[in-house]
Structure formats: structure tokens, C-alpha cells
C-alpha positions in Angstrom: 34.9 9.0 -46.6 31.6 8.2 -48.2 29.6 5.2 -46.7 30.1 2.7 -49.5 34.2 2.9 -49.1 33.8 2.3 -45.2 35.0 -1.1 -44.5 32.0 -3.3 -42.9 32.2 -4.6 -39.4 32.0 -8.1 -38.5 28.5 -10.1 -38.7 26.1 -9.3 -36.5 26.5 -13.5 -35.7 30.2 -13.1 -35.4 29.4 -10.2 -32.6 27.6 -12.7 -31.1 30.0 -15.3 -30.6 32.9 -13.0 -29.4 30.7 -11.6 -26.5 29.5 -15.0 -25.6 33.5 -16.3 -25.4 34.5 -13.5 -23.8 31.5 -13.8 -21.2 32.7 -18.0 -20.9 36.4 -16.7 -20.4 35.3 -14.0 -17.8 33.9 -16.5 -15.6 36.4 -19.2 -16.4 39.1 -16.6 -15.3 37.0 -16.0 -12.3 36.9 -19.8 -11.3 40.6 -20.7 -12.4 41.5 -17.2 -10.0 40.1 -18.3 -6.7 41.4 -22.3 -7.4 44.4 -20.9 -8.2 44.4 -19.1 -4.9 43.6 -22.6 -2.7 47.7 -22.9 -2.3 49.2 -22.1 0.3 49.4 -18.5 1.1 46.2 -18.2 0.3 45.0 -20.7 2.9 47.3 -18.7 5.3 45.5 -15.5 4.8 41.4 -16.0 4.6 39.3 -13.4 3.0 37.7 -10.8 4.5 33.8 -11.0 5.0 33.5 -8.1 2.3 36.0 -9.9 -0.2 34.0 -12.7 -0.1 30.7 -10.7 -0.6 31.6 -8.8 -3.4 33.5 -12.3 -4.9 29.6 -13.5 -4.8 28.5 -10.8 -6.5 30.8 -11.0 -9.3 30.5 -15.0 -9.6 26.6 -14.1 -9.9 26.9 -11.4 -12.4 29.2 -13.1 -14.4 27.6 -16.3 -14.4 24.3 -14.4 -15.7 26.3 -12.8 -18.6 27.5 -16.2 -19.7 24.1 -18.1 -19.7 22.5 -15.2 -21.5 25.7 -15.8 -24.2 24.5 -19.4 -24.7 21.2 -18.2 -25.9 23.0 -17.4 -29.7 23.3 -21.3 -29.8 21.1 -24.1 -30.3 21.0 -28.0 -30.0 23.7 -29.8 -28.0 26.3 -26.8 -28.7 24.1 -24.6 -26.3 23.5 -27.3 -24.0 27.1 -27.8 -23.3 27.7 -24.1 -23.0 25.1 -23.6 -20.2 26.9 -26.6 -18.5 30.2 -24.8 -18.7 28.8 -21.8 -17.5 27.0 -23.5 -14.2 30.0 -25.5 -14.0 32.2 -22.9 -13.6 29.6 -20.7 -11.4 29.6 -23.5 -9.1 33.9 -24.0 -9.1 34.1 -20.4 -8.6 32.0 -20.6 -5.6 33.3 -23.2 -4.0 36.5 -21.7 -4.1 35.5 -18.9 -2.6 34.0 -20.6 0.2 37.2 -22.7 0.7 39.3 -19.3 0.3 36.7 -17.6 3.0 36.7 -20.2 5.7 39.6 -22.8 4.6 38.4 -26.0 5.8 39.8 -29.3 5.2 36.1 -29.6 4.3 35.4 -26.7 1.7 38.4 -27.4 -0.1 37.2 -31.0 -0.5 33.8 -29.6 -1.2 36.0 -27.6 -3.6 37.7 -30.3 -5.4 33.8 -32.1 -6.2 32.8 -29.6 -7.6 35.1 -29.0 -10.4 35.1 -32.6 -10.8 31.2 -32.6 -11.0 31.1 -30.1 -13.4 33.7 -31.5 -15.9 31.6 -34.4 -15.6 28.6 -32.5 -16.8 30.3 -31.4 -19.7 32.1 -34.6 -20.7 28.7 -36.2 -20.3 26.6 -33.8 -22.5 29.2 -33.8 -25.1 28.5 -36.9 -25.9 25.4 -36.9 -27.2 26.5 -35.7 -30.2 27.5 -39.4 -30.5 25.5 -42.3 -30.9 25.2 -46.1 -30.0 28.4 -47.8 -28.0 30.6 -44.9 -29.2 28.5 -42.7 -26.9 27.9 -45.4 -24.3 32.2 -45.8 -24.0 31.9 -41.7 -23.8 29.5 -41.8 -21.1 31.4 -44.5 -19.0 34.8 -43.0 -20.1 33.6 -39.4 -18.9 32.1 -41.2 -15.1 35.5 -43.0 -14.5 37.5 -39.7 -14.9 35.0 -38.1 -12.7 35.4 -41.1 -10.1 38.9 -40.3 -10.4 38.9 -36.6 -9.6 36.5 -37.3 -6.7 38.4 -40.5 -4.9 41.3 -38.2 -5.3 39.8 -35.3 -3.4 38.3 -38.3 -1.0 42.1 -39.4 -0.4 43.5 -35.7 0.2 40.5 -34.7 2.9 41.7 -37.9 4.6 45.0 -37.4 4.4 44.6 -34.2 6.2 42.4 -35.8 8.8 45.0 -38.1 9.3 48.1 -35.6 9.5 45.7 -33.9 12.3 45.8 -36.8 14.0 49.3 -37.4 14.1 49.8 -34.3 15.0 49.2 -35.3 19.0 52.7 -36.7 18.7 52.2 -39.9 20.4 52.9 -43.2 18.6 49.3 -44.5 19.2 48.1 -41.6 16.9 51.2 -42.3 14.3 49.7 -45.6 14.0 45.8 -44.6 13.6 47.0 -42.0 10.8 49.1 -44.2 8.8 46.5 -46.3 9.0 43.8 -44.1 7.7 46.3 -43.0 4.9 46.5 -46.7 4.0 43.2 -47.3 3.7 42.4 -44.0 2.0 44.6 -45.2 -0.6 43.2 -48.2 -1.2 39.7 -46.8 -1.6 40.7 -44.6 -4.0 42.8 -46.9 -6.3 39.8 -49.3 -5.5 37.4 -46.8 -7.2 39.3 -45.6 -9.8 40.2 -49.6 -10.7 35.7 -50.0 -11.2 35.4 -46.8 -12.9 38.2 -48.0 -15.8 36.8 -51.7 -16.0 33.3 -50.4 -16.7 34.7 -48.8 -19.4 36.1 -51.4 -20.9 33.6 -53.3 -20.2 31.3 -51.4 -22.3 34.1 -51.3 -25.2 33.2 -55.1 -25.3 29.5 -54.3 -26.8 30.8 -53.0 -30.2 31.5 -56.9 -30.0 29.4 -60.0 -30.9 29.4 -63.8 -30.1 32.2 -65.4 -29.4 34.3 -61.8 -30.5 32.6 -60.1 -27.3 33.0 -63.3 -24.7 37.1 -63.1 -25.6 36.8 -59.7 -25.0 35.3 -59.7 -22.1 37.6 -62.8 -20.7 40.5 -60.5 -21.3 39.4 -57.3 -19.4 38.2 -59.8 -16.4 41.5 -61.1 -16.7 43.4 -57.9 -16.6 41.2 -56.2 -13.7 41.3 -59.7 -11.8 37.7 -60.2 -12.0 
């Protein structure tokens, strides 16, 4: 076969973007792996000082590959790429922690850090928007992050809690169902203020009197 009837590869750019998404997935696969593994089962069975090692290592290496990836992008595109790849170095290595010394703590710490790092992305992704459709963005990417985190907040003190009760007298019943109870009212508490700042800030694509009704009706609804 000569060379002019050999059929071309892909473009050199095309290359390019296949090794950077398969770097991204790499290290997503990593991440999802070891949260995947905070169940049960895995909490019953720790890892090993060298499993946890060489799962550094490979968070590390892969976390390099990825960042080097984002280097074939530019503008807000690569931006957001070298957020997902910290993001998930960080989610990855949290998990690992949690899955190496399974703590009530490190799987809270855990649970922040994946909801940090979607935060980071939600948040960068909207600069490619502009004026109050970026500023709703902004708010409506912070109240899913205050979500996610008054969740994990609600879980480490339900454990707490469950420890507590677990003396068995009714004196420590008490004391844990009433940490629960407050737990859950600080968490429906914060995710409540997280969703009324963002309608809040839908109001300012408003004017005159079309923002004051607007903002009457979200006090209104969130009792403010």
C-alpha cells in the first residue's frame, strides 16, 4: 500500500483531546472508586498502610497527567478543567484517608471535599455568563454547595449522637435525640438561606416597583 492510499489518522488536536478525557476519566474513576468504597464493607475492612501508600501515589500521578491535559485548552474551558482535575485529586484523597483510618471525622472530611470541589466547578463555569444570569449561577452553585455540606454536617452528628446512645441509658437516648434534632434543624436552616439568596438575587433582573413585588413574594415564601 503506497502512502497516499493510507487512510490518515485523527488530528493532531483531536489526539489531544482524547488523551486529556481519558486522563479526566482516569482520575475521576479513581475518585468515584475509593467513594464508592466508603459503604459498609469497606468501613469494616481498613486499608493496609501500603494500600494506602501506593493509592497516594496513583492519586498523584494521575492528578499530574490530567493537569498537564488541560494545557491543550485555553480561556474558561481550561480553567474549569484544572478545577475538575484538583477537584477530583482532592475527593480521591479524602477517600482514601477515610477508607485508611474510617473516622466519623475523615468521612465527613470526605463528604466537604466533594462538595467543595463541585462548587469550584459550578462556580468557574459561570463565568462564561454575564451580569445577573451569572450572579443567579454563582448564588445557585453556593446554595447546592451549602446543601452538600449541612448534609455531611447532619450525618457526622448523627453518628456522634448514635455513639452516644449507644451507653444504653435513657439520659443518653435523650442527649442523642436531642442532638439529631438540632442537627436537623441546622441543616434545613442552612439550606433554607442558601435558596433565598438565590432568589433573592433573581429579583435584580428586576426594576422599580417589578423588583419590590418580587422581593415581597420571596420574603413572603421564606417567612422573612
Amino acid at each position: 500500500m503506497t502512502s497516499a492510499s493510507r487512510v490518515a489518522g485523527p488530528p493532531a488536536n483531536q489526539r489531544k483531546h482524547r488523551t486529556m478525557n481519558k486522563s479526566k476519566i482516569r482520575l475521576l474513576a479513581i475518585a468515584i472508586a475509593i467513594s464508592l468504597a466508603f459503604s459498609a464493607s469497606a468501613m469494616a475492612q481498613a486499608l493496609t498502610k501500603a494500600e494506602y501508600q501506593s493509592g497516594k501515589d496513583a492519586v498523584s500521578a494521575e492528578y499530574k497527567i490530567a493537569k498537564e491535559a488541560c494545557s491543550s485548552l485555553a480561556g474558561n474551558a481550561k480553567d474549569i478543567c484544572v478545577l475538575q482535575a484538583k477537584g477530583a485529586e482532592k475527593v480521591a484523597a479524602a477517600g482514601l484517608r477515610a477508607n485508611y483510618e474510617p473516622t466519623p471525622k475523615h468521612h465527613y472530611q470526605l463528604r466537604t471535599a466533594r462538595a467543595d470541589a463541585d462548587y469550584k466547578v459550578a462556580k468557574e463555569r459561570c463565568d462564561d455568563l454575564a451580569g445577573n444570569p451569572k450572579d443567579v449561577c454563582v448564588k445557585e452553585a453556593k446554595a447546592v454547595q451549602a446543601t452538600a455540606l449541612a448534609n455531611a454536617k447532619l450525618q457526622l452528628k448523627a453518628r456522634d449522637a448514635n455513639a452516644t446512645a449507644d451507653q444504653k441509658t435513657a439520659e443518653a437516648r435523650i442527649q442523642a435525640n436531642s442532638q439529631v434534632s438540632s442537627a436537623v434543624q441546622d441543616a434545613q436552616t442552612s439550606k433554607l438561606n442558601a435558596q433565598y439568596q438565590v432568589e433573592k438575587e433573581k429579583c435584580d433582573s428586576y426594576a422599580g416597583a417589578s423588583k419590590d413585588q418580587c422581593m415581597k413574594q420571596v420574603n413572603v415564601r421564606f417567612g422573612k
